[in-house]
Each structure stands twice: as C-alpha cells, then as structure tokens.
C-alpha positions in Angstrom: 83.6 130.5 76.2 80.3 132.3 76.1 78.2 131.1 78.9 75.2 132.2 77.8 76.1 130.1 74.2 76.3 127.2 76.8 71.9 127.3 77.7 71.1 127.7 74.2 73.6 124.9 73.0 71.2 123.1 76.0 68.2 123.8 74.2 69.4 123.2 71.2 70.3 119.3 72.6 67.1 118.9 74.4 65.0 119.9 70.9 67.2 117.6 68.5 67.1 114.6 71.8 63.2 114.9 71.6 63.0 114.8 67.2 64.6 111.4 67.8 62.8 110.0 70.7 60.1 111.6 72.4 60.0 109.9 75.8 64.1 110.3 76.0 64.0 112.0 79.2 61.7 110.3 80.9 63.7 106.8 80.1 66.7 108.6 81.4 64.8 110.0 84.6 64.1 105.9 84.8 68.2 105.1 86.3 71.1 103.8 84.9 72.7 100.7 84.2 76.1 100.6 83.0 78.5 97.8 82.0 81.6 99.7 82.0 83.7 102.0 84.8 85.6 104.0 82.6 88.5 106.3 85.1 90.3 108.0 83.4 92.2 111.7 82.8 90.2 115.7 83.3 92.1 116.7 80.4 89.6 118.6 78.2 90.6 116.8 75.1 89.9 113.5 76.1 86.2 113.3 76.9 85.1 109.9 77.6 81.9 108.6 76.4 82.5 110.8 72.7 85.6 108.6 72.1 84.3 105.4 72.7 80.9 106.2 71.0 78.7 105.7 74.5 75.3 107.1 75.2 74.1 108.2 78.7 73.4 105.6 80.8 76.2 102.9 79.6 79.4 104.4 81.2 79.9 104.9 84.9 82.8 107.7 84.7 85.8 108.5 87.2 88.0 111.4 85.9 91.4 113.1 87.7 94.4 114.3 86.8 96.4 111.9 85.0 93.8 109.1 85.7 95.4 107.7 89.0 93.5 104.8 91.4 94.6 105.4 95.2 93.9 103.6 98.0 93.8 106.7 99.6 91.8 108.6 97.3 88.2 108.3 98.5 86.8 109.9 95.5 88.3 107.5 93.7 87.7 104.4 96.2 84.5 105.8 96.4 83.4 105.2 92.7 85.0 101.9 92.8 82.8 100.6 95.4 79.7 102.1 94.0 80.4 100.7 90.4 81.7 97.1 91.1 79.7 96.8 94.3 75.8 98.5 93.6 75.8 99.0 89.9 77.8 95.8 89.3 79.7 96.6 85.9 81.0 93.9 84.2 84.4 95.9 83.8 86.7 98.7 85.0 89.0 100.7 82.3 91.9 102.8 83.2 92.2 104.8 80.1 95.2 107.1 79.7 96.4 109.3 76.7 100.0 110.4 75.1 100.3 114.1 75.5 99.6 114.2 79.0 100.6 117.1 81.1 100.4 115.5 84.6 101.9 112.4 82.8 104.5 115.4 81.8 104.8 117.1 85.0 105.7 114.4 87.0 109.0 113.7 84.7 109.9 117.2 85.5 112.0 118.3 89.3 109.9 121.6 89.6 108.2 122.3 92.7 104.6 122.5 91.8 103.0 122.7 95.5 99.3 121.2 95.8 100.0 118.7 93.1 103.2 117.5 94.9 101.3 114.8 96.9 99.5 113.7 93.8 101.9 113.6 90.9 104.3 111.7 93.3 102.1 108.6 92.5 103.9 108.8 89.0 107.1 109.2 90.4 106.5 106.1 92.1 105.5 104.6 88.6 108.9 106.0 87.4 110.7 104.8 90.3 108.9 101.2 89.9 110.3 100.9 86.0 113.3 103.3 85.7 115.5 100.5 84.2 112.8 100.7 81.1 112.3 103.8 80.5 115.9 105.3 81.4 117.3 103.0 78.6 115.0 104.9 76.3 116.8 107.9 74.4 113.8 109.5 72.7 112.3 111.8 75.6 108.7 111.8 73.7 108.8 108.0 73.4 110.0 107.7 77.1 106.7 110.3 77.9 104.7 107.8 76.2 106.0 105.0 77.9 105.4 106.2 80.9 101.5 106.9 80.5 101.3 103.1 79.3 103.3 102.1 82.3 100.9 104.6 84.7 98.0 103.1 83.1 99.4 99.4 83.9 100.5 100.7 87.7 96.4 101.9 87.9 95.2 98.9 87.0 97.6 97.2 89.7 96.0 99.6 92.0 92.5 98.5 91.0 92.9 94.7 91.6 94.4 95.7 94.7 90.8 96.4 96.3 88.3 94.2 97.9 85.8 95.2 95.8 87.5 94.0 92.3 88.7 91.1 94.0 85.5 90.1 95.0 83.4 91.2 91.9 86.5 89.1 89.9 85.4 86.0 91.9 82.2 86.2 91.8 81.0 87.4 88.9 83.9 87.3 86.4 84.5 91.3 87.1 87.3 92.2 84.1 89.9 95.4 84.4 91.6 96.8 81.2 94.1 99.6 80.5 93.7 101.5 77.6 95.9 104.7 76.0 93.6 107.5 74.1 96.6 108.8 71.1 95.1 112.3 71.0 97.5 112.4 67.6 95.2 110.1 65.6 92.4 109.9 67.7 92.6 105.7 68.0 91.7 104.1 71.3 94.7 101.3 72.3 94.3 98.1 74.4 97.5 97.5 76.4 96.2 94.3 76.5 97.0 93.8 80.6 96.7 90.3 81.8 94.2 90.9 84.1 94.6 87.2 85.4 98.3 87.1 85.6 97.7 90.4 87.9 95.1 88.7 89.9 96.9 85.8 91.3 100.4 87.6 91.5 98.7 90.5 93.6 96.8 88.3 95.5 99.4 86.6 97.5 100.0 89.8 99.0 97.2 91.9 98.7 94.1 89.2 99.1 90.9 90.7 100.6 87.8 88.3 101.3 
C-alpha cells in the first residue's frame, strides 16, 4: 500500500463528504450517538460499518482477533461499560465470520506463543461443545461451526457482565450473534435467545 495514496484518498473523501453536505464535519465534531455495539473480528476483510451499511456516528465498534468478550480483557470490558453504560445502545452484536484464521488457529496443536493465552478462549469453546462438532466429518463445516458456536460462547460472555445485566433490566438492552460469510458477502442472525441466556446465566452469574 502506497501511503502517500492514503492522504490524497483523504482528500479525496473530505471533497466528495462536503458536495453532499456542507456542514458534515461540523455535525460530526457535534458527538455521537449510537444504537448499536458492534465487537467483532480485526480481520481486514470484514470491516464493520461497510457491511452493515452504517454511517459515522451510528455504530460504537470493538474489534480483536477472532472477536472474543473476556472478563479479563479490559479493552474489551472497557468498551462494554462505555457503550451499555454512558452511550446507552440499545444493543450489543458479536459478529463473527467463516474463514477465520484465529477461528482456524485455535483447531490447530501448533505452538504459536503470544496468542497462546488468547486463542485458548476458543479451545475452551471447543472444549465446551466437542460432542457437536467432533461428530461432524467435514473439517470446513466443523470450522464453521465453531465460529457460530464462538460467536454464541461471546455472547454468553456478554450477559455475563453487570453492565448488560443491568442495561437488560432497565432499559430492555438486547445482545445478538451474528456470522459475516465472506463467500457471499450475506450477514447471518444466529438468532440467540437472548432471554433464555439471561435467566439461565443469571442464577449463577447475577450482578445488581
């Protein structure tokens, strides 16, 4: 990539933002107010607010490898908070995608040092459901699998928090899991029971 080709693609933007709508900037300088927490994966191909067809200002976005929620992750914890708790979105997505290499990686024995520690959060996922997925032959269809079932593990994390749990009571707060098919290019709904989730995790894992 030619950086230089990066500032006048900038320039380019600004100049085509300002034909449209000549105050644009200044209405963005105004703050933001999203609906939506989207967390979801770095890869390069998936880039959040094209796919879903978002401007700037309307998605709150939380990217790592392989789009994981810890409880240990204050990055991650961090954003939470902020989103459900001062910018007050109405929902939280976990969005993962087929073809994904930490998804990938994770399936794999190799040692692969610094990511160790992280990609043993979809062991655990693998662990959690190996009676699933180890009855499926297909290894690309067991891949695939797996990011739905990482995805659903995520969201678990999610309504884990005080923060969801409160904004849930409270306001109504929703979380969703949804898979990107880089293939086709379709966004997918898992469809996860975000109520079901609620009340099962809250027996255990209730926060006031």
């Amino acid at each position: 990539m030619d950086l230089d080709k990066v500032f006048e693609n900038n320039k380019q933007w600004i100049k085509d933002k300002l034909e449209v709508q000549k105050d644009y900037f200044e209405e963005l300088g105004k703050g933001q107010n999203p609906e939506l927490l989207y967390i979801g994966c770095s890869d390069s191909r998936v880039t959040a607010e094209e796919l879903m067809g978002a401007k700037p200002g309307e998605v709150f976005v939380h990217r790592n490898i392989a789009n994981m929620v810890s409880g240990i992750d204050l990055n991650a914890m961090s954003v939470v908070e902020y989103a459900v708790t001062h910018l007050k979105v109405k929902h939280v997505v976990v969005c993962g995608h087929y073809a994904c290499g930490g998804v990938k990686a994770a399936m794999q024995s190799a040692d692969l040092g610094v990511l160790n520690g992280w990609l043993r959060n979809i062991r655990d996922v693998y662990r959690i459901h190996k009676l699933e997925l180890n009855n499926i032959v297909d290894e690309e269809k067991k891949y695939d699998r797996l990011v739905e079932l990482n995805v659903q593990e995520q969201c678990v994390n999610l309504i884990k928090t005080a923060a969801v749990q409160k904004a849930a009571r409270e306001r109504g707060l929703k979380v969703h899991g949804w898979v990107f098919d880089v293939h086709t290019g379709k966004l997918i709904d898992l469809k996860i029971n975000f109520e079901k989730y609620l009340r099962d995790i809250m027996e255990i894992y209730h926060l006031d």
